[in-house]
N, CA, C and O atoms as a GROMACS GRO file, in nm:
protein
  456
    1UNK      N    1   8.317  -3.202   6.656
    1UNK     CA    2   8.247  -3.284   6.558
    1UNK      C    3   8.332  -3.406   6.530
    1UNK      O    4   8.454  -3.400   6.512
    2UNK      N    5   8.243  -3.545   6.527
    2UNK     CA    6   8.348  -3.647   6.509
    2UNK      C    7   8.271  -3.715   6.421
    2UNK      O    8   8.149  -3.724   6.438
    3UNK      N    9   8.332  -3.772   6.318
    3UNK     CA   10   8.284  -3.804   6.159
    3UNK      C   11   8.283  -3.957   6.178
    3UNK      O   12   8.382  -4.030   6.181
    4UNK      N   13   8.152  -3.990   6.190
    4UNK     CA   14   8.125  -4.179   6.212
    4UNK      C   15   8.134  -4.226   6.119
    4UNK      O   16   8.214  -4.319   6.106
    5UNK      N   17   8.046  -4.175   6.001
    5UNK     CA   18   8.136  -4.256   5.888
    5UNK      C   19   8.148  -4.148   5.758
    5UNK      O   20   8.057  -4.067   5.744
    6UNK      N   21   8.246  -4.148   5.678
    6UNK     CA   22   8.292  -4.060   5.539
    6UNK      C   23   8.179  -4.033   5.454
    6UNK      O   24   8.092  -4.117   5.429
    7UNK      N   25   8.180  -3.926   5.413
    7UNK     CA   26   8.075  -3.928   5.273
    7UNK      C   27   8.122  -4.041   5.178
    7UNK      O   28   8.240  -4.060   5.150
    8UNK      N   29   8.021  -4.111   5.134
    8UNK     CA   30   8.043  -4.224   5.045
    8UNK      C   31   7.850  -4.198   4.928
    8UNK      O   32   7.739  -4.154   4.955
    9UNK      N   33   7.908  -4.251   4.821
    9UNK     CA   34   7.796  -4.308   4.744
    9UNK      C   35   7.707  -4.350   4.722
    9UNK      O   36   7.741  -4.457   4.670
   10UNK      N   37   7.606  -4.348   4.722
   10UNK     CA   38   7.500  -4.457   4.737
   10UNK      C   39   7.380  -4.434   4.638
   10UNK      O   40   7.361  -4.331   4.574
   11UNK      N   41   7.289  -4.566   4.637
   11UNK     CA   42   7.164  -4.534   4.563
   11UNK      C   43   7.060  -4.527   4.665
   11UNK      O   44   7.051  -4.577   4.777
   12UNK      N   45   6.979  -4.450   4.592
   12UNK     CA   46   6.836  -4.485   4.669
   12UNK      C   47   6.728  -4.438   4.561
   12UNK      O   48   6.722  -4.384   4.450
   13UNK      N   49   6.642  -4.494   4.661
   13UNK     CA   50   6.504  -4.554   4.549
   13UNK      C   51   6.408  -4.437   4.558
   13UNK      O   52   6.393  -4.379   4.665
   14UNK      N   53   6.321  -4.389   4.414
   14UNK     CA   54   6.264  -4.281   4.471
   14UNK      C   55   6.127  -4.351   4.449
   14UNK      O   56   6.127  -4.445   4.369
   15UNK      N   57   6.035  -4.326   4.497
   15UNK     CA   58   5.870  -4.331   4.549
   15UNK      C   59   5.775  -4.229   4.459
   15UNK      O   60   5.767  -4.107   4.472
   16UNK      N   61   5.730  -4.283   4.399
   16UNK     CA   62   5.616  -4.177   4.358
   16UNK      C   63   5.482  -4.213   4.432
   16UNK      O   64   5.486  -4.299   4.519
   17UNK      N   65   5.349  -4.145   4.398
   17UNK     CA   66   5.217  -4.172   4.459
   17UNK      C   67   5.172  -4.165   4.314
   17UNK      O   68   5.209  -4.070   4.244
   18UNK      N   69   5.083  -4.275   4.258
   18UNK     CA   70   4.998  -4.253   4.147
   18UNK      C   71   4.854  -4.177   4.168
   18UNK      O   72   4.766  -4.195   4.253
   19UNK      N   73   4.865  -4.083   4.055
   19UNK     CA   74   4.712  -4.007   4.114
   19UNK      C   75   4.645  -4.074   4.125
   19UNK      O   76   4.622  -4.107   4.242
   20UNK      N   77   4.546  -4.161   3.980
   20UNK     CA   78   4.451  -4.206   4.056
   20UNK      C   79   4.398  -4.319   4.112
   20UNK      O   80   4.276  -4.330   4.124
   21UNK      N   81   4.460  -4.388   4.142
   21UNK     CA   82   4.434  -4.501   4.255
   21UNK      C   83   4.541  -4.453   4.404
   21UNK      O   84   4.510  -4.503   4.512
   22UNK      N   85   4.604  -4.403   4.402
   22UNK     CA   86   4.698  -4.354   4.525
   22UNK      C   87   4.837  -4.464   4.545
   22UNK      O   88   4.928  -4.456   4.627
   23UNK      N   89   4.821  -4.538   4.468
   23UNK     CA   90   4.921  -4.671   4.513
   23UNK      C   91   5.091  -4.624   4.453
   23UNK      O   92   5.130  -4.562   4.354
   24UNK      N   93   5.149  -4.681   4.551
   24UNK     CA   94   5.311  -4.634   4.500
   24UNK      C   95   5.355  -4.679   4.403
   24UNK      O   96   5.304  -4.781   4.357
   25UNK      N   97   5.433  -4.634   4.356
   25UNK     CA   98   5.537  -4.745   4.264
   25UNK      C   99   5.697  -4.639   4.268
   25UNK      O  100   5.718  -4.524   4.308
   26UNK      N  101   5.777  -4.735   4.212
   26UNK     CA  102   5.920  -4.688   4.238
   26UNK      C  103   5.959  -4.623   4.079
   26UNK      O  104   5.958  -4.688   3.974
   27UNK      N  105   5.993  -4.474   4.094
   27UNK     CA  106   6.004  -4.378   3.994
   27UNK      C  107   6.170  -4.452   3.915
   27UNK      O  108   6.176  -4.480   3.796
   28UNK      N  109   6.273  -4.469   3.999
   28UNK     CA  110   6.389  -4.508   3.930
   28UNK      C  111   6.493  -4.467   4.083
   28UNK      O  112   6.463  -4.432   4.197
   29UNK      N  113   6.607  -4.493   4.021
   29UNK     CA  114   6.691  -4.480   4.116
   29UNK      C  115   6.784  -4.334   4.139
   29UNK      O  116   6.817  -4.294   4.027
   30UNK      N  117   6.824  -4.264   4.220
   30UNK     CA  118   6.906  -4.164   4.239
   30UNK      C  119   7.037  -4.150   4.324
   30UNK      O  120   7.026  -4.157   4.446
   31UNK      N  121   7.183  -4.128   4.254
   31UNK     CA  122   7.284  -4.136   4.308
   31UNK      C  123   7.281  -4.021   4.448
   31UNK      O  124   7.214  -3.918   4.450
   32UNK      N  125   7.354  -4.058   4.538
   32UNK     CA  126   7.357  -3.968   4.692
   32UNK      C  127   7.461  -3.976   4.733
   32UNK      O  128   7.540  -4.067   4.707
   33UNK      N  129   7.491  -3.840   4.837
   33UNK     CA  130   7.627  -3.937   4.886
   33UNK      C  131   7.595  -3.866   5.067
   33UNK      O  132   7.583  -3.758   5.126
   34UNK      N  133   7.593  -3.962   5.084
   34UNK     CA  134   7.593  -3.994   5.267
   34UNK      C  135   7.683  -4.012   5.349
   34UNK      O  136   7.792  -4.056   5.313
   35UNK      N  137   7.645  -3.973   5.518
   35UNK     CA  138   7.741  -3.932   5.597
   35UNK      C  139   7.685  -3.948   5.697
   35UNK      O  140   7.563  -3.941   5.694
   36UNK      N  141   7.742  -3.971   5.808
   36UNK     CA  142   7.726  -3.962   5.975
   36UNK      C  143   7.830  -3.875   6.038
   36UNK      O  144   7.944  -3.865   5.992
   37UNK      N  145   7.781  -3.801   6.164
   37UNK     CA  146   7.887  -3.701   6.238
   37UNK      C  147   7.825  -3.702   6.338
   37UNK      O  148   7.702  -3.709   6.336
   38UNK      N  149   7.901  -3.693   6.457
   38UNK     CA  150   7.836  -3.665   6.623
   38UNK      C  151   7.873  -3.564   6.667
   38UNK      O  152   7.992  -3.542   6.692
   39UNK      N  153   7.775  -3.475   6.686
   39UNK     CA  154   7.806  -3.315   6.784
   39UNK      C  155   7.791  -3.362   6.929
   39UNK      O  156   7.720  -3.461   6.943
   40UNK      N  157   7.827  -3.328   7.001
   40UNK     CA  158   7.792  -3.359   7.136
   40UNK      C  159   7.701  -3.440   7.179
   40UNK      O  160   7.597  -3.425   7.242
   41UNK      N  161   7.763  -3.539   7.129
   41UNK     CA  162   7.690  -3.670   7.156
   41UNK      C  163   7.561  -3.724   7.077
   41UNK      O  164   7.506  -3.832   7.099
   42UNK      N  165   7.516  -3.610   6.963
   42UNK     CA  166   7.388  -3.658   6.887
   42UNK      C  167   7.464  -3.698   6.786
   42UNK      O  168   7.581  -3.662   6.772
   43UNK      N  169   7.385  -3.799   6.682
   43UNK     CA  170   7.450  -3.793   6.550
   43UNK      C  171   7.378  -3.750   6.469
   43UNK      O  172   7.258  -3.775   6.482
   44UNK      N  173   7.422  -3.671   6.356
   44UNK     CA  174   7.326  -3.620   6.253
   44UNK      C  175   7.352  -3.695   6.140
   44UNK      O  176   7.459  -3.756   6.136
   45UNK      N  177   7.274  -3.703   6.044
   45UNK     CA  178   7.295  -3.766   5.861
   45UNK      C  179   7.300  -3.661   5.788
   45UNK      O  180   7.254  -3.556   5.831
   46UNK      N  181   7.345  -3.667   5.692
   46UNK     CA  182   7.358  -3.553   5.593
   46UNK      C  183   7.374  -3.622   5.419
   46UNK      O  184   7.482  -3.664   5.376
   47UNK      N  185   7.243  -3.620   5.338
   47UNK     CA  186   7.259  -3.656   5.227
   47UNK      C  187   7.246  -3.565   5.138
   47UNK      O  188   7.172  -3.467   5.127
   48UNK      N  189   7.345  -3.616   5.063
   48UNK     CA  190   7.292  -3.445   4.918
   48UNK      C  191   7.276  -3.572   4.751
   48UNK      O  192   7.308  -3.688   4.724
   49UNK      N  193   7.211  -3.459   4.682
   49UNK     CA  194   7.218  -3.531   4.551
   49UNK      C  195   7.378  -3.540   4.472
   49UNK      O  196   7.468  -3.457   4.466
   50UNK      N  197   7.367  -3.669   4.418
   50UNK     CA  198   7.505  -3.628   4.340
   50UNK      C  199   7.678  -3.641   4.419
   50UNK      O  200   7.684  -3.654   4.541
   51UNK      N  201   7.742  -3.638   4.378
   51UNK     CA  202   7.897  -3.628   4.468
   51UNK      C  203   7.891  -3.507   4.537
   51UNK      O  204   7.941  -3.405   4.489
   52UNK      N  205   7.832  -3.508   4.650
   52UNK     CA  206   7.856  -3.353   4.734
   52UNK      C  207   7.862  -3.415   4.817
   52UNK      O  208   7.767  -3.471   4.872
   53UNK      N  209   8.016  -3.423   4.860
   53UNK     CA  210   8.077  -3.462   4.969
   53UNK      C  211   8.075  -3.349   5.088
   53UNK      O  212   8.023  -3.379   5.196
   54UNK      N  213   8.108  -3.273   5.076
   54UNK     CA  214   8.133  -3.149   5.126
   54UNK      C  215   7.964  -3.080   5.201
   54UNK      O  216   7.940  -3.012   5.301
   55UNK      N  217   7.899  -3.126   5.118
   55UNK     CA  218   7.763  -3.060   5.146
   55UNK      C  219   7.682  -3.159   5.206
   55UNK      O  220   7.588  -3.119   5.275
   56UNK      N  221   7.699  -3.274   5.192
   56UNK     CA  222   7.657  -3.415   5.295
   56UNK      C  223   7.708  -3.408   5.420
   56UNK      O  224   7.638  -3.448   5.513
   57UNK      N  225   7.817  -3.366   5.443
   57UNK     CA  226   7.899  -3.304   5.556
   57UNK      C  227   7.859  -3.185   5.653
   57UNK      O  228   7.873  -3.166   5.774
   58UNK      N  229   7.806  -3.115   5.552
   58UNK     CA  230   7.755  -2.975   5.601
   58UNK      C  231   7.605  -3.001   5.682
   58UNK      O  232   7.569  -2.950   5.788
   59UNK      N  233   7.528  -3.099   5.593
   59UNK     CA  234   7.381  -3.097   5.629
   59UNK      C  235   7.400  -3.204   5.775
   59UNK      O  236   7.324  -3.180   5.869
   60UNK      N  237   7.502  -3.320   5.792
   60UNK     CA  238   7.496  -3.366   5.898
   60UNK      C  239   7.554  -3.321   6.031
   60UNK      O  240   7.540  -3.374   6.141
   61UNK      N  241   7.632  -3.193   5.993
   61UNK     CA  242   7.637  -3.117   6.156
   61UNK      C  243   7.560  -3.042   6.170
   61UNK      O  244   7.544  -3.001   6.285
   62UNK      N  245   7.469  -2.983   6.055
   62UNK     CA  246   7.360  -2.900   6.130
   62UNK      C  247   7.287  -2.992   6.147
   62UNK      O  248   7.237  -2.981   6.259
   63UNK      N  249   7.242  -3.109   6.078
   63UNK     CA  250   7.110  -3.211   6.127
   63UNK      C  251   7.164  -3.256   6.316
   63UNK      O  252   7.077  -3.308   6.387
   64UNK      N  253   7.254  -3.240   6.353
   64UNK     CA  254   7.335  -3.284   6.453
   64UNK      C  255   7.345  -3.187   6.583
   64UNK      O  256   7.346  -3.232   6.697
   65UNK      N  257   7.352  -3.081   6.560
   65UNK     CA  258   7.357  -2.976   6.612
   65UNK      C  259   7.225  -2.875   6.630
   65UNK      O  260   7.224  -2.784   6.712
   66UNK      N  261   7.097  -2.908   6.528
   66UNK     CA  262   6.981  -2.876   6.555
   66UNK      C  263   6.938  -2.970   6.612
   66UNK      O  264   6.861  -2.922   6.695
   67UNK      N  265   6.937  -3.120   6.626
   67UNK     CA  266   6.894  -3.189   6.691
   67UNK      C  267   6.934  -3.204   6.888
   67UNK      O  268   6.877  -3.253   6.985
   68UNK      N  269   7.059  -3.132   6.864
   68UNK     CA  270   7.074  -3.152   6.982
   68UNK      C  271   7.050  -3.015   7.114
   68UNK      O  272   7.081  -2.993   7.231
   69UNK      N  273   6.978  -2.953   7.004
   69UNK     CA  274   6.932  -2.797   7.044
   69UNK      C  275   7.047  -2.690   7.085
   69UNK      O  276   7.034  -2.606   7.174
   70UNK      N  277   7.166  -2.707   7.004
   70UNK     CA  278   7.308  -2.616   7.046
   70UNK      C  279   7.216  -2.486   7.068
   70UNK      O  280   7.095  -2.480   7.048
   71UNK      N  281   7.294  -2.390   7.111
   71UNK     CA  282   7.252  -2.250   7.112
   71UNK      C  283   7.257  -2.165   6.999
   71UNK      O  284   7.188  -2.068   6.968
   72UNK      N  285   7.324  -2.204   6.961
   72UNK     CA  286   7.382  -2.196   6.822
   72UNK      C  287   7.268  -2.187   6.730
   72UNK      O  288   7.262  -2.109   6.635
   73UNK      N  289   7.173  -2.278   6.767
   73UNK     CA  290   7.047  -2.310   6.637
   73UNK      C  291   6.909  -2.222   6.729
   73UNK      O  292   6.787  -2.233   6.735
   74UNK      N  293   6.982  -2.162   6.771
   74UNK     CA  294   6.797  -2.123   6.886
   74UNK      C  295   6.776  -2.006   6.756
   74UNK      O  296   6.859  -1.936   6.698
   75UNK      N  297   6.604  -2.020   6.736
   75UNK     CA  298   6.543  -1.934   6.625
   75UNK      C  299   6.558  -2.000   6.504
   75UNK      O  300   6.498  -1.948   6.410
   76UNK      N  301   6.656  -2.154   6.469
   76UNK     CA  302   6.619  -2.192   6.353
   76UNK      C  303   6.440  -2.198   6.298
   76UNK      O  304   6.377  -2.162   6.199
   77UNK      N  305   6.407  -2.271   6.442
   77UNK     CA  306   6.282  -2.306   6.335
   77UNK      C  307   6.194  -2.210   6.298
   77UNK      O  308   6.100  -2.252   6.230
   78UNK      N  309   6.196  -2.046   6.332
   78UNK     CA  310   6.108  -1.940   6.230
   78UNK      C  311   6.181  -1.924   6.102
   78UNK      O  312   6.130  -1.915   5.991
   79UNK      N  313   6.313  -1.921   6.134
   79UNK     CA  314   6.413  -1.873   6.007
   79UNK      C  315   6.383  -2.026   5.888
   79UNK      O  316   6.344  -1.990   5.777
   80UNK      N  317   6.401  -2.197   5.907
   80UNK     CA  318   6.371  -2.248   5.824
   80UNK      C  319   6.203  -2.258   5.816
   80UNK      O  320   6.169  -2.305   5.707
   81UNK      N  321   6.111  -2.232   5.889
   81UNK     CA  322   5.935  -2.214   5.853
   81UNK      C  323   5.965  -2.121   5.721
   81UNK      O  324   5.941  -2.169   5.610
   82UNK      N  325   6.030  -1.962   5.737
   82UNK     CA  326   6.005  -1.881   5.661
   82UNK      C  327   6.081  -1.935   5.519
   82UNK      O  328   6.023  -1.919   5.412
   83UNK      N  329   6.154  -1.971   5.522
   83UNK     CA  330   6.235  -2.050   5.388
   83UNK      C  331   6.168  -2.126   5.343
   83UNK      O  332   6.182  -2.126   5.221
   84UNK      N  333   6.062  -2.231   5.394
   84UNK     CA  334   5.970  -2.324   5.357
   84UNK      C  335   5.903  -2.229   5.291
   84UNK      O  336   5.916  -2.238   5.168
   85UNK      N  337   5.828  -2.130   5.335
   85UNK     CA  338   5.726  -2.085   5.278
   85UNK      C  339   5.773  -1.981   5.136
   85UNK      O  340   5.702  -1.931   5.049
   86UNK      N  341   5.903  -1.975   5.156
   86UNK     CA  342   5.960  -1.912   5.023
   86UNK      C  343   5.979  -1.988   4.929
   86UNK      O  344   5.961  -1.969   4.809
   87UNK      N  345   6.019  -2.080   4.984
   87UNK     CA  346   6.045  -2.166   4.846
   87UNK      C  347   5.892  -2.240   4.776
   87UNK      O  348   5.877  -2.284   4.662
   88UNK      N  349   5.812  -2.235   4.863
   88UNK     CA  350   5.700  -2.304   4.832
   88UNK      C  351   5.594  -2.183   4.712
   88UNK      O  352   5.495  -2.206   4.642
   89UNK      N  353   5.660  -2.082   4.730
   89UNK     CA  354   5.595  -1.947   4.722
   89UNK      C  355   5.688  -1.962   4.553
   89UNK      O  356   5.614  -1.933   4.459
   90UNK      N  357   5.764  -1.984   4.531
   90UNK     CA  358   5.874  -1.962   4.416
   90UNK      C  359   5.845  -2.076   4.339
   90UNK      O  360   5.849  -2.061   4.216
   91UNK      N  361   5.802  -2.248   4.409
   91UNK     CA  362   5.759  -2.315   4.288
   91UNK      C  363   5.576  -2.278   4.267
   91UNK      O  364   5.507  -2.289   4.166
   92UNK      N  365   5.552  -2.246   4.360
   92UNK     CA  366   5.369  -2.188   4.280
   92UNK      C  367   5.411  -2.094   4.213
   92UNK      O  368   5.324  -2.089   4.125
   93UNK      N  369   5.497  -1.997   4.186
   93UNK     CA  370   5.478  -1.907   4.056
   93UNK      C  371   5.539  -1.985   3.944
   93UNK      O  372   5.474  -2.004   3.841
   94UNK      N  373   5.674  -2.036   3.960
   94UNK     CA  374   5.691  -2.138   3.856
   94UNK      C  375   5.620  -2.252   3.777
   94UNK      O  376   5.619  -2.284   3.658
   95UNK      N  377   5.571  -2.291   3.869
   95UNK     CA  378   5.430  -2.340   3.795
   95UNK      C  379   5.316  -2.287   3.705
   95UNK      O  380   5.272  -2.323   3.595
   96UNK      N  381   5.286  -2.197   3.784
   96UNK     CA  382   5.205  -2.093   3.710
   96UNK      C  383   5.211  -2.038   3.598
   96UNK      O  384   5.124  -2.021   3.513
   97UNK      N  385   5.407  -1.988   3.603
   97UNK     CA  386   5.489  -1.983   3.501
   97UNK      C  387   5.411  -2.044   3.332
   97UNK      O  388   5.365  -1.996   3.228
   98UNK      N  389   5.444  -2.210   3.411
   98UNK     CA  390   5.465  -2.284   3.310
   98UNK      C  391   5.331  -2.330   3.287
   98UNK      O  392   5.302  -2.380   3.179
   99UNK      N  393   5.266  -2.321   3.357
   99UNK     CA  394   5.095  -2.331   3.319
   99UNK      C  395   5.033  -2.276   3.217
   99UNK      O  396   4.940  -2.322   3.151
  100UNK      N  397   5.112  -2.133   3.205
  100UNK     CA  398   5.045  -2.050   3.092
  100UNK      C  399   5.118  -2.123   2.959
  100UNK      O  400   5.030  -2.112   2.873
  101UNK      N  401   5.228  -2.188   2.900
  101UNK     CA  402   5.231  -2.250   2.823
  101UNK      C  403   5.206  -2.374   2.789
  101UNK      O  404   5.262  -2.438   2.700
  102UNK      N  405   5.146  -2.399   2.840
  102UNK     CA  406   5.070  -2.560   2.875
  102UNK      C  407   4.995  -2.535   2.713
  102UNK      O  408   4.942  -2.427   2.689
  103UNK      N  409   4.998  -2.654   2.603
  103UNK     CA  410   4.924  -2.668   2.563
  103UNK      C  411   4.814  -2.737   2.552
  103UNK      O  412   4.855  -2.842   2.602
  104UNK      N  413   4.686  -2.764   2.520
  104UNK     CA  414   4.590  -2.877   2.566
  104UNK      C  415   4.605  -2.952   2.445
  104UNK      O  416   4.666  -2.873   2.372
  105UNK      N  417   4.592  -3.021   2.402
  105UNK     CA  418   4.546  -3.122   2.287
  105UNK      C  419   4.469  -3.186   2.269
  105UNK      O  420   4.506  -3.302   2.288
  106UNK      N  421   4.329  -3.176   2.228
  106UNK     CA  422   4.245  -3.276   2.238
  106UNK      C  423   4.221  -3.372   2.093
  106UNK      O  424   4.297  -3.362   1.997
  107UNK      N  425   4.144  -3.433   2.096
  107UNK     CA  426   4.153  -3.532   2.016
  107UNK      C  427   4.017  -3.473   1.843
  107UNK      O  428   3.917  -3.402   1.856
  108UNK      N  429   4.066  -3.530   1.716
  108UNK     CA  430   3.994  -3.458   1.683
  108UNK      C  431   3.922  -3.594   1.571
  108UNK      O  432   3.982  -3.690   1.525
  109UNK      N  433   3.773  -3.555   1.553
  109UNK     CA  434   3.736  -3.687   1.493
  109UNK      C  435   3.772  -3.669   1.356
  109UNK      O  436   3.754  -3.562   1.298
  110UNK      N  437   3.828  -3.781   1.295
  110UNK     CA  438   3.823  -3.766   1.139
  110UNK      C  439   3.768  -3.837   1.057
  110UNK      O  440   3.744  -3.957   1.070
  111UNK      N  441   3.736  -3.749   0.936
  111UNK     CA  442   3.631  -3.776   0.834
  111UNK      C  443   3.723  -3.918   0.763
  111UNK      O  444   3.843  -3.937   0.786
  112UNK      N  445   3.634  -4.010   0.673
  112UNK     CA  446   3.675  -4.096   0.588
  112UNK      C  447   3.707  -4.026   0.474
  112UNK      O  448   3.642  -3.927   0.441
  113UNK      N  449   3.847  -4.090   0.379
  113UNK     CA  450   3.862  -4.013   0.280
  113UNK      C  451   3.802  -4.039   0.202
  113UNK      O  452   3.762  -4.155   0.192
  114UNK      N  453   3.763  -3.927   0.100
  114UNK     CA  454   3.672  -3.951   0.016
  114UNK      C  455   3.695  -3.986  -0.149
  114UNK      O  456   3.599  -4.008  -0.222
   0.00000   0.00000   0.00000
């Protein structure tokens, strides 16, 4: 593994979609910290939220090393499908969760005082 460039700092911009017209707009900004590394000749990126140097590091030799199909990674993609679908599975109950305390509020007409 050869490290192209250091985990370092950065911003980036996050994207929302407005429901109802669909058009973007920019939510605010989020600190990252980013990295380049070459496995056998691929290079991978690796960004994490926050000062995770260490873990920006981590995600760009596997982004690097799955990209370059090591042997190493053969069977990732059922093992991360099934993680997708867990985690996707863990925020629908969390939601759900929090659905049931959802309060509604509607609006209520009021009388003139009398």
């Amino acid at each position: 593994m050869e490290e192209i460039s250091a985990p370092e700092a950065a911003l980036v911009m996050i994207k929302k979609r407005e429901g109802a017209r669909g058009s973007l707009f920019y939510l605010g900004e989020m600190l990252v910290t980013e990295t380049r590394v070459r496995v056998g000749g691929t290079i991978g990126v690796g960004i994490a939220a926050g000062y995770a140097h260490e873990a920006a590091r981590r995600m760009a030799v596997i982004d690097a090393a799955f990209n370059a199909a090591l042997p190493e990674t053969e069977g990732w993609d059922e093992l991360l499908v099934r993680e997708e679908e867990a985690i996707a599975a863990n925020d629908e109950a969390e939601s759900r969760r929090i659905a049931r305390s959802r309060v509604a509020f509607e609006s209520m007409d009021r009388e003139a005082p009398r």
